[in-house]
C-alpha positions in Angstrom: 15.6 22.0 6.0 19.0 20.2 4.6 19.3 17.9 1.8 19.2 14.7 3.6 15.7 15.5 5.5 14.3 17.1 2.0 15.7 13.6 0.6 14.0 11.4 2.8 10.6 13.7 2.7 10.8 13.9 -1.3 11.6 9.6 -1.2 9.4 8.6 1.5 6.5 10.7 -0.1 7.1 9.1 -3.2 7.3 5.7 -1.8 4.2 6.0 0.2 2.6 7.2 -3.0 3.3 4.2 -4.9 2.8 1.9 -1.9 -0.6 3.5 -1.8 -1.5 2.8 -5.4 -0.7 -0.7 -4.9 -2.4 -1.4 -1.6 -5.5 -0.7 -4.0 -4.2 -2.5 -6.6 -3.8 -6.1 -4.3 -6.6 -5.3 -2.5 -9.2 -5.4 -5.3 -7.2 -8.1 -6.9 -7.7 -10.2 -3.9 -11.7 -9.7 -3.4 -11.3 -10.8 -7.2 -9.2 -13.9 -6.3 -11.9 -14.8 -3.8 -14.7 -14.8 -5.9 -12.8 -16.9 -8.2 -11.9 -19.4 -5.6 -15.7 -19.4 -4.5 -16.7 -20.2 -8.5 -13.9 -22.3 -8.5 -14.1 -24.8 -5.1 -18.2 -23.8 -4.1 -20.0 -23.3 -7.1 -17.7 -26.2 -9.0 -18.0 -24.4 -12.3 -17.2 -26.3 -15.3 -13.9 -25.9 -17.9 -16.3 -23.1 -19.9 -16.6 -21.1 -16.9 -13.0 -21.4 -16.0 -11.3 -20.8 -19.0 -12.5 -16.7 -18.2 -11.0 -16.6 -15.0 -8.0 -19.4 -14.7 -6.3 -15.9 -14.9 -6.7 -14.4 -12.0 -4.7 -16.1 -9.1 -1.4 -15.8 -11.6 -2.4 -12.2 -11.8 -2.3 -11.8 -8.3 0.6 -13.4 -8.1 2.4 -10.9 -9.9 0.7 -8.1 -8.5 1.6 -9.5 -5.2 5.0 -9.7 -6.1 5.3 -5.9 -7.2 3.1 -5.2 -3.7 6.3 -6.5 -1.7 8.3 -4.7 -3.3 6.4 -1.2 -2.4 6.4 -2.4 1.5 9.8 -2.7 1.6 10.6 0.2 -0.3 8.2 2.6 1.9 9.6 0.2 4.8 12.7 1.2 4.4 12.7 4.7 3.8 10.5 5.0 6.5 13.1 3.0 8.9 10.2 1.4 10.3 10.0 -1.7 12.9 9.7 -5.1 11.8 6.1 -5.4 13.7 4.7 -2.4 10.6 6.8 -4.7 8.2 5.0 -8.3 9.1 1.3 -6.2 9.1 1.8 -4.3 5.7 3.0 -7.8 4.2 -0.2 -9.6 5.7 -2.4 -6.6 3.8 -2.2 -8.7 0.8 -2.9 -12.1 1.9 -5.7 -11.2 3.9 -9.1 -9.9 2.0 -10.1 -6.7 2.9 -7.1 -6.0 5.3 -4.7 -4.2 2.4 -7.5 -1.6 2.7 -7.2 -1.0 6.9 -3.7 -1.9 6.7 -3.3 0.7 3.5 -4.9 3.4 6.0 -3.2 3.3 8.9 0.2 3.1 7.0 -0.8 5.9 5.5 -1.5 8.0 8.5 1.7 7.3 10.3 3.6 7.9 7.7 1.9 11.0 7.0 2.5 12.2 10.7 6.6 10.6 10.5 7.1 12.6 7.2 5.6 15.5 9.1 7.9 15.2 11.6 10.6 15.2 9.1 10.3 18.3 7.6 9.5 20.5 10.6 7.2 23.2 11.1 5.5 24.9 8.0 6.4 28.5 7.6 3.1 30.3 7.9 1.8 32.3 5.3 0.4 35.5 5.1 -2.2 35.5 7.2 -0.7 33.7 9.6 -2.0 30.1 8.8 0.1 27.5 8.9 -0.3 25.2 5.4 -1.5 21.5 5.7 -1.4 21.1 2.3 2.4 20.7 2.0 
């Protein structure tokens, strides 16, 4: 394998990693965001209720922020299409899709890094490893 496919391998597993994590991450804090729009606009809680969760939509803000940043880092090492670009930003605007979108990113980048590095060599009893 040369350096530049062990490069892109070592970086794109890296960035998926941390993509990964915060897929999670805006995903939970969006479920969170919705409960607090539902106290907030449905339920018309009163200044004693809000004052514990005025919080959370700057939270996700920022978290949302940091999210981007993850897509277009795995994005680009991944020298994806536009298309996986627009779907893995949508993940964390739309409840509950970070977690499909978070699962199919994963899998293709999964096979593409595969695809990078080659065949495994097998070992010794003529397996091949899958847990490279």
């Amino acid at each position: 394998m040369s350096t530049t496919t062990e490069d892109l391998a070592g970086k794109g597993g890296r960035a998926l990693r941390r993509y990964r994590v915060m897929a999670w991450i805006t995903g939970v804090m969006l479920l969170i965001l919705v409960v607090e729009m539902v106290i907030k606009y449905v339920l018309q809680a009163g200044p004693e209720v809000m004052r514990w969760i005025e919080w959370v939509p700057f939270v996700h803000g920022w978290i949302y922020v940091v999210y981007l940043v993850t897509v277009v880092d795995l994005w680009s090492t991944m020298r994806w299409g536009y298309r996986r670009l627009v779907a893995m930003i949508l993940g964390g605007v739309v409840p509950v899709m970070s977690f499909v979108v978070e699962r199919r990113v994963h899998e293709h980048a999964v096979r593409d890094l595969a695809a990078v590095r080659g065949p495994e060599p097998a070992d010794d009893e003529g397996l091949t490893r899958l847990d490279a």
